[in-house]
C-alpha positions, 0 to 999 in steps of 0.5 A: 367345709367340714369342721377340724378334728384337732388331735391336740391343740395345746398351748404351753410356756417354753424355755429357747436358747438361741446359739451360734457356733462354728465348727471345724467343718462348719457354722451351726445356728440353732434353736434349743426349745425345752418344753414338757411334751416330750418326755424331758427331750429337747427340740433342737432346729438347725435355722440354716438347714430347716432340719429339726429333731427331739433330742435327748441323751439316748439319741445322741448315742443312737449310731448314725441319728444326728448325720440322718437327722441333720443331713451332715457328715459323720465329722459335722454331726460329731461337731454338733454331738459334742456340742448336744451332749453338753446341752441335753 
């Protein structure tokens, strides 16, 4: 077996918040990790969809980023656009 080539291997204190909430289109469960590697951005993980992003205020203008991101409708990504806006 050839020896690893790491790129990184870092290992920082991070800062998660864990929240619920349920939309008029549907329920959310989500991760919010805050830490210093990305730039001041946010690793926002949707548990009940394993889908995950770094996200921060510019993204949540970028047109159509969340319903990609996340997989959802354009009215379930402005669910969790509203609520992201309010977090990031």
């Amino acid at each position: 077996m050839s020896e690893r080539f790491y790129l990184y291997n870092d290992q920082e204190e991070t800062k998660t918040r864990f929240v619920s909430f349920m939309g008029e289109e549907q329920r959310f469960d989500l991760a919010i990790t805050t830490t210093n590697r990305y730039y001041g951005k946010k690793l926002v993980m949707n548990m009940l969809s394993n889908r995950f992003a770094i996200i921060g205020s510019d993204d949540l203008d970028e047109p159509g980023y969340i319903e990609h991101a996340y997989n959802l409708s354009e009215e379930e990504a402005k669910e969790l656009r509203e609520f992201l806006f309010e977090v990031v």
